[in-house]
N, C-alpha and C positions, 0 to 999 in steps of 0.2 A: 481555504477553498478558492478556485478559479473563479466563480462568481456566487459570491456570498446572495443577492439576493435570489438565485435559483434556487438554494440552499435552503431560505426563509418561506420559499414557496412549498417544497416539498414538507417543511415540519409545520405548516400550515394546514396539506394533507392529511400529515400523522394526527394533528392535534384533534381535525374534525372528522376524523375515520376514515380517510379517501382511500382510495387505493395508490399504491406508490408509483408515479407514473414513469415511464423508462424515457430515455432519451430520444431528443428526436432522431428518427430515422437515418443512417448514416449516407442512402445514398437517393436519395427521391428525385434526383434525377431519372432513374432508369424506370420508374414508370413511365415518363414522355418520350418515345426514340424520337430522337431529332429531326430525323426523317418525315416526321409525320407534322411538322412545321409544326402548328398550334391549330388542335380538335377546337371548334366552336359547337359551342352549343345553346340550350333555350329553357326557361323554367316550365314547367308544364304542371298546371294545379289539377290534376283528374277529377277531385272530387269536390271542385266549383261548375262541372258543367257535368249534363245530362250522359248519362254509359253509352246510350246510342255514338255520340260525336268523339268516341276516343280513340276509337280506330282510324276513322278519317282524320282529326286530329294530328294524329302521332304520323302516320304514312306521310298526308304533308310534310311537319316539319323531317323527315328525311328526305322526299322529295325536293325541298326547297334548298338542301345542301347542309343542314346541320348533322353534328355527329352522335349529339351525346342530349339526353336531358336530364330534370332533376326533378324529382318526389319527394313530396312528405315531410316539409322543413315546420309548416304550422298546422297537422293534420293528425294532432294528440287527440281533438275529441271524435276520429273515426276509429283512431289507432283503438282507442282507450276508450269505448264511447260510457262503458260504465267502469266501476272500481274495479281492477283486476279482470276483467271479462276483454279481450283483444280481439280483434276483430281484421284478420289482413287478406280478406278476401279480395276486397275494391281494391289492394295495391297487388296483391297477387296477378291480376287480370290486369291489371293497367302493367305491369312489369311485364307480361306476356303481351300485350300489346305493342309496348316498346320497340322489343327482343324481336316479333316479327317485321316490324317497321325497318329493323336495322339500324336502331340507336342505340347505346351503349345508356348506361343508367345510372344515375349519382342520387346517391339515398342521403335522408337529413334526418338526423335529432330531432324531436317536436318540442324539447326544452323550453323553445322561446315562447309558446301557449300553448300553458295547461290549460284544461278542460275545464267547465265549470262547476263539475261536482266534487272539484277538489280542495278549491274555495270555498265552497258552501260547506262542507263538510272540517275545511282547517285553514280558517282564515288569515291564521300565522304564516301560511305558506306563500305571502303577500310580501314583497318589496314596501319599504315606507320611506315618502322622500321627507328633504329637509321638511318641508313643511308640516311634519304630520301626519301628513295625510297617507292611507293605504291603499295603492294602485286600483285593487279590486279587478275582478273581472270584466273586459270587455275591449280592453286593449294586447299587445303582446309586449316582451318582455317585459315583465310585470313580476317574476317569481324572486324569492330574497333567494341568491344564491349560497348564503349563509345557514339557511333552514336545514334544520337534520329530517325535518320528516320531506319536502319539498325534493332534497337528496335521494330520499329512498323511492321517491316514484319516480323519479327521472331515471336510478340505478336500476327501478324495472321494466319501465319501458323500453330502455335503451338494448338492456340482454335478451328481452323480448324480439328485436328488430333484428339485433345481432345472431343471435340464436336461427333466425327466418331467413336470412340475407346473407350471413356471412360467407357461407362458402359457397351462394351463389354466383357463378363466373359470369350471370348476366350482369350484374352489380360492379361497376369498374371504380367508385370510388364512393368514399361518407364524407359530409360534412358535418360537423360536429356545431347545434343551434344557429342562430342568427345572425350575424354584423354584435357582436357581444363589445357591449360599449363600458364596461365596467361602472355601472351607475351608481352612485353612495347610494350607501342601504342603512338608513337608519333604525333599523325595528330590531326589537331587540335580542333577536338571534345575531343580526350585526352587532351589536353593541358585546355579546359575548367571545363572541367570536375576536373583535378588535380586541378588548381585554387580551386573552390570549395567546395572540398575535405580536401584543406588544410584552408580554412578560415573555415568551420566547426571544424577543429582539433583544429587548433589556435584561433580562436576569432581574433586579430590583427594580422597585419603584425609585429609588435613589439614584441610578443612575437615568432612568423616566426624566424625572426630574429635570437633572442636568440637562440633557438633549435639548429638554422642552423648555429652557430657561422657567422652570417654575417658580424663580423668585422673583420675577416679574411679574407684578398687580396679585399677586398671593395666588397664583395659579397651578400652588404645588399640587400634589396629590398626597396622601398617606396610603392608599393600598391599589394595586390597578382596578378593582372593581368602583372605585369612583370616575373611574375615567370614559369619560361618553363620546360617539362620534362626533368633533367638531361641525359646526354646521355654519356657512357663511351669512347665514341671518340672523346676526348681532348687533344689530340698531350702528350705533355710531362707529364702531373700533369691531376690529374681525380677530379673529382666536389666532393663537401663536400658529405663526408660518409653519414652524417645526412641527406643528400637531396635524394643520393642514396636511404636512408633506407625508406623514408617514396614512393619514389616512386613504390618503390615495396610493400610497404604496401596498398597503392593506386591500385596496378596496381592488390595483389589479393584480394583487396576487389571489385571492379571492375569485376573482374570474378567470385567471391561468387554472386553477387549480377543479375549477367547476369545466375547464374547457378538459383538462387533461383527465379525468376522472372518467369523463365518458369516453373518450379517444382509448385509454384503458380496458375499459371495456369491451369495446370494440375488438378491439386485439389479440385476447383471449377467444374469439371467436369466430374472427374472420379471415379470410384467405392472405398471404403475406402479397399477394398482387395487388391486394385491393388497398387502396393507399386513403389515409384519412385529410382532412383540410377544417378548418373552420375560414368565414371569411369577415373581415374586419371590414370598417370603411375603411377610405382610402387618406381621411385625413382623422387617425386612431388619437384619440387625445386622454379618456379614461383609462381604456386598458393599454396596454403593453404586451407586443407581441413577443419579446424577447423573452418572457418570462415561460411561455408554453414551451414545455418537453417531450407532450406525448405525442401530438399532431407532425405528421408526416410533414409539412410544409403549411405554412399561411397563403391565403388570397386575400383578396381584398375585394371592393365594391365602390365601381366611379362611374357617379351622375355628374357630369360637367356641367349641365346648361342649367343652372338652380339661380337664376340672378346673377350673381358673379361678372363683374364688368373692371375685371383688372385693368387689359390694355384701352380702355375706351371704344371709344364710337357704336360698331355694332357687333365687335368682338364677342361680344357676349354670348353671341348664338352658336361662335365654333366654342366656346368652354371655357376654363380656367385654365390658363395657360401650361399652371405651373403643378397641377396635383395629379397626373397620370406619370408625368417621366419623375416628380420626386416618389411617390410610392412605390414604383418598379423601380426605381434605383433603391428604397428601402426593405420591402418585402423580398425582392429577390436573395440578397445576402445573406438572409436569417437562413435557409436551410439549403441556397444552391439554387430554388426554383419560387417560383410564382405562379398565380395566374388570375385575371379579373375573374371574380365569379358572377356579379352583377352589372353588366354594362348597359348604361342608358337607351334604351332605343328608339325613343323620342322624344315628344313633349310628357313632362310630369306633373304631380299635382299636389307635393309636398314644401314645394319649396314656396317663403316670400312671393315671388314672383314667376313663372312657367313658361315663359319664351320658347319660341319655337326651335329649334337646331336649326342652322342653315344647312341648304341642300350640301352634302359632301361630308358633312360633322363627323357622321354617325358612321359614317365607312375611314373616317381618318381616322376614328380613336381605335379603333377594331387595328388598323395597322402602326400608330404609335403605340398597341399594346403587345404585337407581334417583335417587332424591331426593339425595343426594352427586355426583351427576353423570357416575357408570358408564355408561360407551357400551354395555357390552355384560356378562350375565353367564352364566358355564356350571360346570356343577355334576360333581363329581367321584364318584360315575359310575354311567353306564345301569345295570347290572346288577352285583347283590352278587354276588362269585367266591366261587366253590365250592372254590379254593384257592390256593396260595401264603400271603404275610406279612401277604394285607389279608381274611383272609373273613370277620372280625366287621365290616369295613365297610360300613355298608349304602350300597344304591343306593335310583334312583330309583324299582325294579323291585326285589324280592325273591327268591328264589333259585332261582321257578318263570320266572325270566323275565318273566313277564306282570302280577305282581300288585302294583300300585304301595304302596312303603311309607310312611306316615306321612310323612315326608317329600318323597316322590314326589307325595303328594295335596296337597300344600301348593305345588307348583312348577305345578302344572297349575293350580290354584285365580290365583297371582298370575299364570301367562301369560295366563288370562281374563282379569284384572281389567285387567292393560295392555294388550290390545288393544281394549278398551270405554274406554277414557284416550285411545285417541289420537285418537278424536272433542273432545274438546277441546284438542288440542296450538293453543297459538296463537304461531306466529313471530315476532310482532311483543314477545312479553311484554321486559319488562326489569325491574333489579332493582330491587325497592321501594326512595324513599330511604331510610325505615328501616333496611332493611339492608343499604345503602350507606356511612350514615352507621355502621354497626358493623363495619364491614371489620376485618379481625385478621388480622395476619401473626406466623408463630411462626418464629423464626430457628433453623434446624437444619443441624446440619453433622457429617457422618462421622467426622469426623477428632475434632473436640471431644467425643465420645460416647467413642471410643475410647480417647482422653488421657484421660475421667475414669475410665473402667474401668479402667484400667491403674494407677489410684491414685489407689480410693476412700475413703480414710483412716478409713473406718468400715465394717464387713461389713456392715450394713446397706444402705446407698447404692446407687440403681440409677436410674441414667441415665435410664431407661426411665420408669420409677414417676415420676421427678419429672417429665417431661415429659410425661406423662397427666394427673398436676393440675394443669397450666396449661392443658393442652388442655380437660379439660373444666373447667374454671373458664369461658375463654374462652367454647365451648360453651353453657354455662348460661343465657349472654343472648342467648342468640339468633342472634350473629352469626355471617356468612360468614366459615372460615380457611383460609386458605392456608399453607403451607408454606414458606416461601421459602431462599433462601441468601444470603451476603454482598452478591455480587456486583446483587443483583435492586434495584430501584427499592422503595426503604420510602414512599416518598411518595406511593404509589398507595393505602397503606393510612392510617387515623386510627389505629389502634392497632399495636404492633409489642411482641412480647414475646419474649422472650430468654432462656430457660430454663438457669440455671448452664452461663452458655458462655464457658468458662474459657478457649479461647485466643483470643486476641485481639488484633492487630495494631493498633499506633499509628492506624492507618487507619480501620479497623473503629470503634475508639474515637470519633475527630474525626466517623465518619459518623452515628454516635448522636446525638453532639451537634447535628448538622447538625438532622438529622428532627426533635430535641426541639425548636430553636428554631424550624425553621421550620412548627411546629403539629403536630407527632405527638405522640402519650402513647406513652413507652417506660416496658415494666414489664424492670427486670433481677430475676434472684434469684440465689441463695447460690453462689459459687466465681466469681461472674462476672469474665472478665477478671485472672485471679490469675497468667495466663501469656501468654507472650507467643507469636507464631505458631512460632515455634521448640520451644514446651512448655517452655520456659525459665521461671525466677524473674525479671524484671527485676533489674538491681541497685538495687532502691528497695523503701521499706515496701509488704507483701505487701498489694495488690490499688491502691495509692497510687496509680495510674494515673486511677483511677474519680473520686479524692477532687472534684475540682471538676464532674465529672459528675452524680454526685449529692447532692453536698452534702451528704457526712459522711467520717471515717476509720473505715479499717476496723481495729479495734483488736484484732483474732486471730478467731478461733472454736473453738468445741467441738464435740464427737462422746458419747456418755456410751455405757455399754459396758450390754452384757446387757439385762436391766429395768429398768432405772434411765432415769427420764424425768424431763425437766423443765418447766418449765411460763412460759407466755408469754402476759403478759395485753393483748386490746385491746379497747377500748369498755367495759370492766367485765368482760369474760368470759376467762374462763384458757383457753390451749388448750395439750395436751399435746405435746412433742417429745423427739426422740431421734436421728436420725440427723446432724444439720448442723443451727448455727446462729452464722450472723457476728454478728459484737458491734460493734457501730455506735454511730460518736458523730457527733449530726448539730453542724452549723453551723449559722449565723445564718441564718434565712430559710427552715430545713428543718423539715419538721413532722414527730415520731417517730408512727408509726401503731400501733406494738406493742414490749412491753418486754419482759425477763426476768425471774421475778420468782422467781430461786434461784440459790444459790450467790454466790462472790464479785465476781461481773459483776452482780448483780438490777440493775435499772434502766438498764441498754445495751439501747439500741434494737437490735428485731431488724426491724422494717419503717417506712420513711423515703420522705416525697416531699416533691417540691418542683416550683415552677416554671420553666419557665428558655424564655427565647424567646414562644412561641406558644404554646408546648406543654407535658411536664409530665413528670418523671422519677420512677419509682416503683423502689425499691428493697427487695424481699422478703429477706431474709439468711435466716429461717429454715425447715425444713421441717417441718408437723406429722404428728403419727400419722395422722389423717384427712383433712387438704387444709381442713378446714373454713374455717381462717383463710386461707388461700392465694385459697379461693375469694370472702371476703370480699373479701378487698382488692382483688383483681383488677374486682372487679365493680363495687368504689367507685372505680375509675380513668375507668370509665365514667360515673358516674352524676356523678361530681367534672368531668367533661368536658359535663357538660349532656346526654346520647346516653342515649334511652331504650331500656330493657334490659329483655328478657322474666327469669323466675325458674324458669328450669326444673328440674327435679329431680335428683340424678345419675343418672344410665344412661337419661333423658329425651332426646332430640334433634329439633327441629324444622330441618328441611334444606328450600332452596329453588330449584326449577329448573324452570326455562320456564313459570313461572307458577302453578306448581303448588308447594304447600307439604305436607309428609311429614313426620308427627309420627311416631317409634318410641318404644315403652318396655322397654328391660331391666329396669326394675324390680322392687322386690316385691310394688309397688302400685298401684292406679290413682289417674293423673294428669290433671288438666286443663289443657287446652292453650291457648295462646291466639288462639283462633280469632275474629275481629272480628264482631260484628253487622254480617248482610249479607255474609257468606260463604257460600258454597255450599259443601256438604260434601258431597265426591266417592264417599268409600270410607270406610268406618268409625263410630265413635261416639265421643262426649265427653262425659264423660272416658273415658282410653285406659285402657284395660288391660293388664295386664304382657303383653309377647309378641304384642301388636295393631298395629294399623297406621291409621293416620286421615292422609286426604289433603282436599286440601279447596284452593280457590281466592278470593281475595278480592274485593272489591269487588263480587260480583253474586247480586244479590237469590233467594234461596233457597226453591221451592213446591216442590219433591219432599222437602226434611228428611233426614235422616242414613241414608246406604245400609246 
């Protein structure tokens, strides 16, 4: 089968009675006409505030320029307020409230919190974490998604709403529960379920075994019902990686399959115009969106200003540089479209620390989410609450209701500016060859994220971090990236990079070599390949698999502990490391691009390419403090392939779609962009300012000058 774990997903269904979910949508694009650039929209909770203010309410936010809202994501104990008795009067009139308003309407699953006579009445229907302990009532997502009976009140509520809504044409789209973070579930409807799960994968315990190296510290099993969810709280020594890996493979197919079950539902019931969503964060670490079938398309949900001080000084306040353009480069490829469903609107009051947005922030993420290629964006929420867990939240509205906040003014400012854009939307636009010719695909996989977490042989080491300096290394020149997985055509792209993707089947391997010969530049970097798809060690020298791939042996690597750094020179210039770096010897024909130059390795290549076919194999081994060298090399893959590359700054991003070209800066400073003589420039100025926005079209002659 084309992809065996979709596969594992669906007899995951059969095994717990789901219903069989269909594939995703063939074409969800054609809900967004292009035309319509990207609908924003605003959450709207009806039944947090008084019936009187929901008309005023709702008129505002159409007044104010938004298109669309959204109902009913955590408003199970109105839906449901007793056992079986529904009650959809308060959304029936808030839905006609809407409709007259001139909003379009997006309906939610109340999934993420059950009511509390549900608990009281089946306390099994409780998520239990590592610890023991059971969720209980009073928080949300709380429910074990592994529960049969937990299932069957979600399967009635949901046909309840669907039954109500579905061939409602006020209703433009569902989303299917919460930001669904695939959380271990240890109670022991998880603990059945995982049995299950794995005699499906495995067939025997015998072959359990093997996978799980059980002859290591007598950690065999004799039948799968001994086998319990690993839990990382094991005093001195953590449970075999392998048992790790599958319970997270378990735990998100478990959540594909609780997403897809209701998406299901849905569908048997509702209009084929009404298109379904769930919305993940934007940095999905539990679950895995690859795995959902039923859902029309993914979204996702980005708070930038949460602490987060990547680039220093007072960067912090336009965001995180790097988690709006890698998620739209990620979530878009999964079914063609995207769109943020939660975008920050101000200050918050979840995070460590709750900094303010600088003034600009909050209107630049809105068009770095336009220019990324978001169908649609809605902002998390109309009006700041007067109480509960979120009243330092601000909305888009401040606490009179009426008075839009700082952030509020910025949302209304960019729903101007894009609907004065859509007199230039032109259908026929396609992508320059320029950046054609700089296509970039980044190979990413759940599974290999999770193996490295599971043992990262330095506390330092985070999956994450190194996969943002490749992203924005990539980034930097300008080009289109895509996200891709094993399975996808690398031949579509001229560059293909591969961020320490440690497991790696004989397959996978031969298919690298495949694209290098037949004209692709593959960049690999440090851990690549050192396991096999099983998270196994081959029985061969550690990563030897590579050795004719890139044309060197990988002779060990180091990690160096506390402050203690080392240093690694290319071109003349030293650049500082500390977490990971492979110790390379290249072969005849290989050219070393950077050495060591300490300790009793100085002079082992930590970065190697060569040619091989058409095309061109680059191998990174080490990772620096700052990316600086990561970002060099990366960009000389480019420039060594003859593909001209813009120089853009970090936290810089020039993103291109239907014609239209969208420079953003998280930076600390102002950047110029490369805008061509004989552009017309749409929106903004050049150079950009930190927290601004410059849009701009090419090729036509310019007598109005810089809006």
């Amino acid at each position: 089968m084309r992809n065996p774990q979709r596969a594992l997903t669906a007899l995951l269904s059969a095994l717990l009675g789901w219903p069989c979910a269909a594939q995703q949508a063939s074409a969800p694009k054609a809900f967004f006409p292009k035309a319509d650039l990207m609908p924003v929209g605003v959450y709207y909770y009806p039944e947090q505030w008084p019936r009187g203010q929901w008309a005023r309410d709702l008129q505002n936010i159409r007044k104010l320029g938004f298109d669309f809202t959204h109902f009913a994501e955590f408003a199970w104990t109105y839906l449901e307020p007793r056992e079986g008795h529904f009650d959809f009067a308060w959304l029936d009139a808030a839905i006609a409230e809407a409709h007259a308003a001139g909003l379009k309407v997006i309906l939610c699953t109340p999934s993420p919190a059950p009511p509390a006579w549900m608990g009281e009445k089946h306390p099994d229907i409780y998520l239990v974490g590592q610890d023991g302990r059971r969720r209980e009532h009073g928080t949300r997502a709380n429910g074990s998604l592994s529960n049969a009976r937990f299932h069957a009140y979600v399967d009635r509520v949901v046909t309840a709403l669907a039954k109500r809504y579905g061939r409602d044409a006020r209703i433009w789209g569902w989303q299917v529960d919460n930001e669904p973070g695939a959380e271990p579930d240890f109670s022991p409807s998880a603990r059945s379920a995982f049995q299950r799960w794995l005699k499906q994968r495995y067939g025997t315990v015998d072959k359990l075994n093997e996978v799980w190296g059980g002859s290591f510290w007598s950690l065999r099993y004799a039948a799968f019902s001994e086998v319990r969810p690993p839990s990382a709280i094991a005093g001195e020594d953590r449970p075999s990686p392998h048992a790790l890996l599958d319970f997270q493979r378990f735990t998100a197919d478990t959540q594909a399959a609780f997403l897809d079950r209701q998406a299901t539902i849905l569908k048997r019931h509702c209009l084929p115009s009404q298109w379904i969503t769930t919305n993940y964060t934007n940095v999905t670490q539990g679950s895995d969106p690859r795995r959902t079938t039923a859902i029309d398309f993914p979204t996702f949900t980005y708070y930038p200003v949460s602490g987060s001080n990547a680039l220093g000084g007072q960067t912090f306040r336009q965001g995180n540089p790097y988690r709006m353009a890698e998620a739209l480069d990620y979530f878009r490829p999964i079914a063609g479209t995207t769109g943020v469903m939660e975008l920050q609107p101000g200050q918050v009051n979840w995070a460590p620390t709750n900094p303010k947005p600088a003034p600009g922030a909050v209107r630049m993420w809105i068009w770095h989410a336009f220019g990324g290629g978001s169908s649609l964006v809605c902002t998390y929420r109309y009006r700041q609450p007067r109480f509960g867990s979120e009243m330092y939240h601000e909305g888009i509205v401040g606490l009179d209701g009426l008075t839009p906040s700082q952030g509020g003014s910025e949302f209304i400012q960019a729903m101007q500016e894009l609907r004065k854009l859509k007199a230039e939307f032109d259908p026929s636009a396609a992508l320059p060859p320029k950046l054609a010719a700089r296509r970039t695909a980044l190979l990413w996989s759940h599974d290999n994220f999770w193996d490295l977490e599971a043992q990262k042989q330095s506390e330092g080491w985070s999956t994450w971090r190194h996969r943002s300096l490749y992203a924005s290394a990539v980034k930097s020149t300008g080009a289109p990236m895509d996200f891709v997985r094993e399975t996808d055509d690398f031949s579509a792209y001229p560059f293909l990079v591969a961020p320490a993707y440690q497991l790696a089947s004989p397959q996978l391997i031969e298919k690298w070599r495949r694209y290098a010969e037949g004209g692709g530049h593959l960049i690999l970097t440090c851990r690549s390949a050192q396991k096999n798809e099983l998270s196994h060690f081959p029985e061969a020298p550690l990563g030897g698999r590579l050795d004719s791939l890139i044309g060197a042996r990988l002779q060990g690597f180091d990690t160096l502990p506390g402050a203690v750094t080392g240093s690694v020179t290319a071109q003349g210039q030293a650049h500082a490391w500390r977490v990971w770096g492979d110790l390379l010897r290249p072969a005849e024909g290989t050219l070393s691009l950077a050495a060591y130059a300490q300790a009793f390795y100085a002079g082992a290549a930590a970065a190697i390419t060569r040619p091989l076919g058409k095309g061109s194999v680059t191998y990174i081994g080490v990772e620096t403090l700052d990316g600086a060298l990561e970002r060099s090399l990366v960009r000389g893959v480019y420039q060594a392939a003859g593909v001209p590359i813009e120089d853009l700054p970090k936290g810089v991003y020039v993103e291109w779609r239907d014609g239209f070209f969208v420079g953003v800066n998280y930076a600390g400073s102002a950047a110029a962009l490369p805008v061509p003589a004989g552009s017309r420039v749409l929106l903004g100025q050049n150079p950009l300012e930190p927290a601004q926005v410059l849009v701009w079209k090419e090729g036509t002659p310019s007598s109005a000058g810089p809006q």
